[in-house]
DSSP file (Angstrom, degrees, kcal/mol; ACC not computed):
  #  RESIDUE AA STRUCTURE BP1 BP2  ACC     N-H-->O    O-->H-N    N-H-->O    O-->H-N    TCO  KAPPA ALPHA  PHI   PSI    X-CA   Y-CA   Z-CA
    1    1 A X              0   0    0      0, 0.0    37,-0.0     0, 0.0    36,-0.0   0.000 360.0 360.0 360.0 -14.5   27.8  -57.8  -50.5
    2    2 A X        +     0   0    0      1,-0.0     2,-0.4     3,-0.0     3,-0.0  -0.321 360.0 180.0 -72.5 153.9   27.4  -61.6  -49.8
    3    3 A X        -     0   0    0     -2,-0.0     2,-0.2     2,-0.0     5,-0.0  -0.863  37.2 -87.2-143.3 168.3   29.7  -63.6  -51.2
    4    4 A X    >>  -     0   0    0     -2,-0.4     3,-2.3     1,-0.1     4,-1.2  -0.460  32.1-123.8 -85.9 140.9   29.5  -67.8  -50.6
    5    5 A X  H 3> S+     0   0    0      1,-0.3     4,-1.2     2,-0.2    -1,-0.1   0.705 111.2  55.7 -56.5 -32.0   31.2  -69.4  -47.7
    6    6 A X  H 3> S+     0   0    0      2,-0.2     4,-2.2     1,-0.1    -1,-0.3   0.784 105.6  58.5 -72.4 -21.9   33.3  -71.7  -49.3
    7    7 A X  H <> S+     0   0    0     -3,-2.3     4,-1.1     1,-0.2    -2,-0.2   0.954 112.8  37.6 -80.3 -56.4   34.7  -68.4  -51.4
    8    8 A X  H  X S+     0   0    0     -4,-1.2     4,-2.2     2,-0.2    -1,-0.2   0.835 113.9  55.7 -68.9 -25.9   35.9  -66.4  -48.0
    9    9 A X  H >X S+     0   0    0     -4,-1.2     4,-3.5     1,-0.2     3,-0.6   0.988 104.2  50.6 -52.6 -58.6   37.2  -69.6  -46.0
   10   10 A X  H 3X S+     0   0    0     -4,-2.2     4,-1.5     1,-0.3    -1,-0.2   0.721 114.9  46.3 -80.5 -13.8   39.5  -70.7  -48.6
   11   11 A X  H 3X S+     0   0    0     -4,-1.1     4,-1.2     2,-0.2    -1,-0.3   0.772 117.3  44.1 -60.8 -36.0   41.0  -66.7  -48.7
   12   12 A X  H <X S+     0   0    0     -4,-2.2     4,-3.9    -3,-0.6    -2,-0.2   0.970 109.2  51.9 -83.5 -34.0   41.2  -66.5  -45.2
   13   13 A X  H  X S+     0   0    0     -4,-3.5     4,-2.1     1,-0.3     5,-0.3   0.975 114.2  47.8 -61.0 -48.6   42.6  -69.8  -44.6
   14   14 A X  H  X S+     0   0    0     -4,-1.5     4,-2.4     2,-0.2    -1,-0.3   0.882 111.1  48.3 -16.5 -63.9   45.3  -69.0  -47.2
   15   15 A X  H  < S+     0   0    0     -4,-1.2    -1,-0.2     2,-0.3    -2,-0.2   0.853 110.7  48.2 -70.5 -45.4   46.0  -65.9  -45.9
   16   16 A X  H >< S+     0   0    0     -4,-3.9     3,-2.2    -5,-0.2    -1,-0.2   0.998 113.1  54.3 -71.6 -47.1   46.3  -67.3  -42.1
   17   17 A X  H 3< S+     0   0    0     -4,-2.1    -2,-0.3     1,-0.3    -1,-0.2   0.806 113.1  42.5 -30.3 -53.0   48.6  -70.1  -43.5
   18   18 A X  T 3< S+     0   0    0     -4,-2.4     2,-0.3    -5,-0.3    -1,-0.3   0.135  86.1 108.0 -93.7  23.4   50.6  -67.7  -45.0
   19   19 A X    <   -     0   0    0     -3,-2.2    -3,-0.0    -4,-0.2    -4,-0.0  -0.706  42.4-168.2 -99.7 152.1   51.0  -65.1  -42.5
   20   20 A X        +     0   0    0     -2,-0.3     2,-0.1     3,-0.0    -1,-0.1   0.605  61.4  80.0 -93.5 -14.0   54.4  -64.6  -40.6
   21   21 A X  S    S-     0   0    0      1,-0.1     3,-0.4     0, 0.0    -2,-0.0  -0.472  87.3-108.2-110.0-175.2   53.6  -62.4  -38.1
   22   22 A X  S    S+     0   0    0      1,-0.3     2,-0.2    -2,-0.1    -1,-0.1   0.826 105.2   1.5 -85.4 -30.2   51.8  -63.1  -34.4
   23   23 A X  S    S+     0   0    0      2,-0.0    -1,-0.3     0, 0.0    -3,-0.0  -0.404  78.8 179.0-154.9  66.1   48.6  -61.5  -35.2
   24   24 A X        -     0   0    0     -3,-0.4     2,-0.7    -2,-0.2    -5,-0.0  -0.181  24.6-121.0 -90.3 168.8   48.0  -60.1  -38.6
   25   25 A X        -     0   0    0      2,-0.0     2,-0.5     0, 0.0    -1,-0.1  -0.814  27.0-175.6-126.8 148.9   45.0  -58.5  -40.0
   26   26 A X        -     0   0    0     -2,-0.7     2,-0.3    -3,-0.0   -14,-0.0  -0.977   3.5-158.7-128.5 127.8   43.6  -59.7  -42.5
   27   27 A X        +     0   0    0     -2,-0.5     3,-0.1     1,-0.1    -2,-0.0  -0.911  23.2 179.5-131.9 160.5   40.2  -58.4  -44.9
   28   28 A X  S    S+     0   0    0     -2,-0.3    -1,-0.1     1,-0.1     2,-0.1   0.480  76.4  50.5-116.3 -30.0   38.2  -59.6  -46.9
   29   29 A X        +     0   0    0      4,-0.1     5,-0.2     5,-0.0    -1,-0.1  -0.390  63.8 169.2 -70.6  38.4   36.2  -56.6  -47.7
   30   30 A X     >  -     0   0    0      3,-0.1     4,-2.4    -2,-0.1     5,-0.3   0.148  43.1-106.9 -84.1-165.7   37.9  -54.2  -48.5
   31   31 A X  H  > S+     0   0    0      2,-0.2     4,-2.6     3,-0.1     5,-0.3   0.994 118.3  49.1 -62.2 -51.8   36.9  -50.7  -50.1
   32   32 A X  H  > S+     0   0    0      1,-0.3     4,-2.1     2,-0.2    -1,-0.1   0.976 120.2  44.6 -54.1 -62.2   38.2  -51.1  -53.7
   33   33 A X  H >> S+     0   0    0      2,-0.2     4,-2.1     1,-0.2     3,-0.9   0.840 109.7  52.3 -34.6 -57.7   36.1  -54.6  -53.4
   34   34 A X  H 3X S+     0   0    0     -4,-2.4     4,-2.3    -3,-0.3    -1,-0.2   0.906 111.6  49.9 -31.6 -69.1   33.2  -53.2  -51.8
   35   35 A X  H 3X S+     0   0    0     -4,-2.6     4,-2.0    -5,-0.3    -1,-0.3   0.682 107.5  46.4 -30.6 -48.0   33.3  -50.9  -54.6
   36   36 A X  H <X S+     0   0    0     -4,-2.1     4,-0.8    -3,-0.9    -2,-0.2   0.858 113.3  50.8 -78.5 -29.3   33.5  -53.2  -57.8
   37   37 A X  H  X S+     0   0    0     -4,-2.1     4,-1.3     2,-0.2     5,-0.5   0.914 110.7  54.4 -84.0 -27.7   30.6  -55.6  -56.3
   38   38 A X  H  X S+     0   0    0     -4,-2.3     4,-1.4    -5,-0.3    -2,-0.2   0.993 120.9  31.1 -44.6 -62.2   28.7  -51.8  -55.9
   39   39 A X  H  < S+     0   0    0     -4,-2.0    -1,-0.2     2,-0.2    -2,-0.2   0.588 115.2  59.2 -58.0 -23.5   29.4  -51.5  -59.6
   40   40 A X  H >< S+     0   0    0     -4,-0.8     3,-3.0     2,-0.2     4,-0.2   0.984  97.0  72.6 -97.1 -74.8   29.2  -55.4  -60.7
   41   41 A X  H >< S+     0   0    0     -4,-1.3     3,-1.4     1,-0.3    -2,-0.2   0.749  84.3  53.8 -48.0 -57.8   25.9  -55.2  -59.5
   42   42 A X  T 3< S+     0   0    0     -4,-1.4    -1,-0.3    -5,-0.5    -2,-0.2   0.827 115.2  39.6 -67.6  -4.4   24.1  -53.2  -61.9
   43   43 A X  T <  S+     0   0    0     -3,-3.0     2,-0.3    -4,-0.2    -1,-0.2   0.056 114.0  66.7-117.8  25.3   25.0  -55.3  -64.8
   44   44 A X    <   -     0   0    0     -3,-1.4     2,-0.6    -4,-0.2    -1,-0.1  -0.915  58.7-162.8-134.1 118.8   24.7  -58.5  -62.8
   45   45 A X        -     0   0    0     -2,-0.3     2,-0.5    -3,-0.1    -3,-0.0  -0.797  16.6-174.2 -83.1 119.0   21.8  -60.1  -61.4
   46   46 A X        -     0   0    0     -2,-0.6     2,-1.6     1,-0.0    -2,-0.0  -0.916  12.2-159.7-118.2 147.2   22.6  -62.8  -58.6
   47   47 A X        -     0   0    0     -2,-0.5     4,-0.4     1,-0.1    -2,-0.0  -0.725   7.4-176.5-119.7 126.5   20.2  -65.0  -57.0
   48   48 A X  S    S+     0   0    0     -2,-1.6     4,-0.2     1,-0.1    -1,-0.1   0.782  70.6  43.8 -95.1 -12.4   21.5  -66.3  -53.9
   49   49 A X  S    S+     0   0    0      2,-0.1     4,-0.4     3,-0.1    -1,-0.1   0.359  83.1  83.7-112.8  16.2   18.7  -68.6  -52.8
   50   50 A X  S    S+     0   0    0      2,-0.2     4,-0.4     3,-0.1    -2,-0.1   0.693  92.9  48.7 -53.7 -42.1   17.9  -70.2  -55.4
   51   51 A X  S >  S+     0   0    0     -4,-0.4     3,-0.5     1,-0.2     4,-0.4   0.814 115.0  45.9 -74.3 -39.9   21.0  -73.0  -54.8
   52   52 A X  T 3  S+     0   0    0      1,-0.2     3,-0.2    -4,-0.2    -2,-0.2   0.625  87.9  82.6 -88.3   5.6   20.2  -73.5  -51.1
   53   53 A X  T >  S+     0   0    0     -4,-0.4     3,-1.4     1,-0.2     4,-0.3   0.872  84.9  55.2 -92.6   3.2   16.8  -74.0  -51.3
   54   54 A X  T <  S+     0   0    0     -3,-0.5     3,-0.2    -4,-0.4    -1,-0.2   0.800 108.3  55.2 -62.8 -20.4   16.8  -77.9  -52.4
   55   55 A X  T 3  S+     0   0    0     -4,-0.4    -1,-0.3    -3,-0.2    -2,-0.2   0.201 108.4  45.2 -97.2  19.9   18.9  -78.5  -49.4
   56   56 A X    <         0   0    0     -3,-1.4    -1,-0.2    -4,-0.1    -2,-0.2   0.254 360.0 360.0-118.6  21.7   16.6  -77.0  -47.4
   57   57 A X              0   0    0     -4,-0.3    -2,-0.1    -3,-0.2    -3,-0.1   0.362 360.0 360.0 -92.8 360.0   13.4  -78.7  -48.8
């Protein structure tokens, strides 16, 4: 279910930018999403440390 930092920021910041009201809720997960990466997953492999580990060498 992880998904890259720069990828949720710029959705929430959007989303708080654009909100009108005092205190809105706002997700990022939700089920149908949850769901497709459930499904995405078995006909996608992702490797997720593979990009950070030069910056941490």
């Amino acid at each position: 279910m992880a998904d890259d930092v720069e990828t949720v920021s710029a959705f929430l910041a959007d989303r708080i930018l654009a909100a009108r009201e005092p205190s809105p809720e706002i997700r990022w997960l939700t089920k149908p999403r949850m769901l497709g990466k459930l499904l995405l997953a078995l006909f996608r492999k992702r490797d997720f440390f593979s990009q950070h580990d030069s910056a941490s060498s």
